[in-house]
C-alpha positions as CSV (number, residue, x, y, z in Angstrom):
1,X,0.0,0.0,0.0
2,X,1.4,3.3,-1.0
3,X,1.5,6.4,1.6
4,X,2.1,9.8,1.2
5,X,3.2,12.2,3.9
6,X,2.4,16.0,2.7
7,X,5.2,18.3,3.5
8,X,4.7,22.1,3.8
9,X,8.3,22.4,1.7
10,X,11.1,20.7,-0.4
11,X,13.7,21.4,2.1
12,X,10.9,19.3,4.9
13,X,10.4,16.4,2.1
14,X,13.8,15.7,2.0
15,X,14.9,16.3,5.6
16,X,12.1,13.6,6.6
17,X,12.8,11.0,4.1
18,X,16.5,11.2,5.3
19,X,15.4,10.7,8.5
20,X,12.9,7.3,8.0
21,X,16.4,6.2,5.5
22,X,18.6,6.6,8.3
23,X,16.0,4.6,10.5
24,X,15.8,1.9,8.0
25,X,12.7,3.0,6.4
26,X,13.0,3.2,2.7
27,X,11.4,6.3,1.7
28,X,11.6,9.3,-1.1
29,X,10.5,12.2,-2.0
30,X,7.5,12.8,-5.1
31,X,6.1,15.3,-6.3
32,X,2.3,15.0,-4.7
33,X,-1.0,14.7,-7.0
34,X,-2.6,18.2,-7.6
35,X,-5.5,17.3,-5.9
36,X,-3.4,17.0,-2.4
37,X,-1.4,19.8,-3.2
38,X,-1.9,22.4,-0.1
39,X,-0.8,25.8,0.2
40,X,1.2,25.5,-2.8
41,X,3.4,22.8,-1.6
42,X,3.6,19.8,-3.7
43,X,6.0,17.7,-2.3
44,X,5.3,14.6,0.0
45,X,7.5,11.7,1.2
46,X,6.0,8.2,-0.1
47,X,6.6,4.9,1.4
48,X,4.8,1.5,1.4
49,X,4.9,0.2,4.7
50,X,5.6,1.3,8.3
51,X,3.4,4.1,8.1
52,X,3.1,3.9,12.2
53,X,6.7,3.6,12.9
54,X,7.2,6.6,10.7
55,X,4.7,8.9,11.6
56,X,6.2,8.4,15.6
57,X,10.0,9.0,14.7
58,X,8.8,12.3,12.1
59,X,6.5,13.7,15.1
60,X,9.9,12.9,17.6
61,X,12.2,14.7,14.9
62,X,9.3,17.5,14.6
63,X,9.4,17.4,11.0
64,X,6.0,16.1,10.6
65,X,4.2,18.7,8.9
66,X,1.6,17.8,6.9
67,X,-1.4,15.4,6.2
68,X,-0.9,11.3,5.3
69,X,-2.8,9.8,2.8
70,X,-3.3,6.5,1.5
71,X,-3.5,5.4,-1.7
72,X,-6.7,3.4,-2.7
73,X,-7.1,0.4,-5.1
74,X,-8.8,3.1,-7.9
75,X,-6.0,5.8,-7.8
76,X,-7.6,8.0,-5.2
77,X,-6.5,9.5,-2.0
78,X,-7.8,9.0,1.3
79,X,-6.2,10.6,4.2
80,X,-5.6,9.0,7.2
81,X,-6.6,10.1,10.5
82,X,-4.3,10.7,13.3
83,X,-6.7,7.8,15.7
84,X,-6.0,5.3,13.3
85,X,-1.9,5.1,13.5
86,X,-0.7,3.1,16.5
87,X,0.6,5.0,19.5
């Protein structure tokens, strides 16, 4: 399953998919779909699994900035709420 974590810049993208690499999450960053673009930011970092592991060490690194999504089977986005990652 395909994630995206929305970034509020470039410079964020890349300074949390360094930070799940280094932590043994593989991770990069894309240029998000339009329709998830916010504030004129279109850059997210994607991944396929871990999702909960990541979001705790981006919050602990406080570069979690932006809203996660998942990717459905027909293309679309759905986001994901903060209740449903473990804790």
């Amino acid at each position: 399953m395909k994630y995206l974590i929305m970034c509020k810049s470039l410079t964020n993208a890349q300074r949390a998919a360094l930070e799940l690499t280094r932590r043994g999450i593989d991770a990069s960053v894309v240029k998000a779909p339009q329709s998830l673009r916010e504030n004129g930011c279109g850059y997210a970092v994607s991944l396929y699994r871990r999702l909960d592991e990541a979001a705790v060490i981006l919050r602990d690194a406080r570069v979690l900035t932006g809203r996660i999504y998942r990717r459905a089977d027909d293309g679309s986005y759905r986001e994901v709420e903060d209740r449903d990652l473990s804790r």
